[in-house]
N, C-alpha and C positions, 0 to 999 in steps of 0.2 A: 504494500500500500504506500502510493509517495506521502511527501510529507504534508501536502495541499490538503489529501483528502484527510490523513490523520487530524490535521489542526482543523477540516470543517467537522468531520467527526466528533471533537471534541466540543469544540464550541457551538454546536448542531445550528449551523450555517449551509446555505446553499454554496454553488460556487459562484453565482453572482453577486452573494454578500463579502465572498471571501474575496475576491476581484474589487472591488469598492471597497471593502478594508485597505487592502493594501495601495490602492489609487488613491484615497485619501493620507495614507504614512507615508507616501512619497512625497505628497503635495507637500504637505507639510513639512516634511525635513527639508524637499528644496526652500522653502518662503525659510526656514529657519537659517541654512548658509549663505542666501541671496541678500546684498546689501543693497539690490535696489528692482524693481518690476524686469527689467531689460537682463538681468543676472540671471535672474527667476527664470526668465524665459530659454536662458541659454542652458543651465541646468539642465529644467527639465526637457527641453529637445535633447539631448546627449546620451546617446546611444549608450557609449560607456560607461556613460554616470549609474544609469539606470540598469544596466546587467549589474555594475558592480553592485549595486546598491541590491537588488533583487538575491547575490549570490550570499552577502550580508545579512537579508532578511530569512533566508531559507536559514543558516547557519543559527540564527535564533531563534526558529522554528524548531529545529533541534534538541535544542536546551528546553525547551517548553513540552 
């Protein structure tokens, strides 16, 4: 079982809650490192940002 379905599993989620979970943590951690709207935007366009950021978030999926 990957970890997606374990953590909706647990948290007895769809996978469109779980997809919305995590599109809102990302939102939010980019607006948290972006010093201005135009930052923001470069973020989250960023291909790399976002794998890396997603290979991060499965990693504390893990732990959980």
């Amino acid at each position: 079982m990957s970890t997606k379905n374990k953590t909706m599993d647990y948290l007895m989620i769809s996978s469109e809650q779980y997809d919305d979970m995590i599109y809102q943590t990302y939102f939010i951690w980019c607006h948290k490192f972006a010093s201005s709207e135009s930052k923001f935007q470069e973020i989250w366009a960023n291909a790399a940002v976002n794998k890396w950021f997603l290979i991060q978030y499965t990693k504390m999926e893990l732990q959980f």
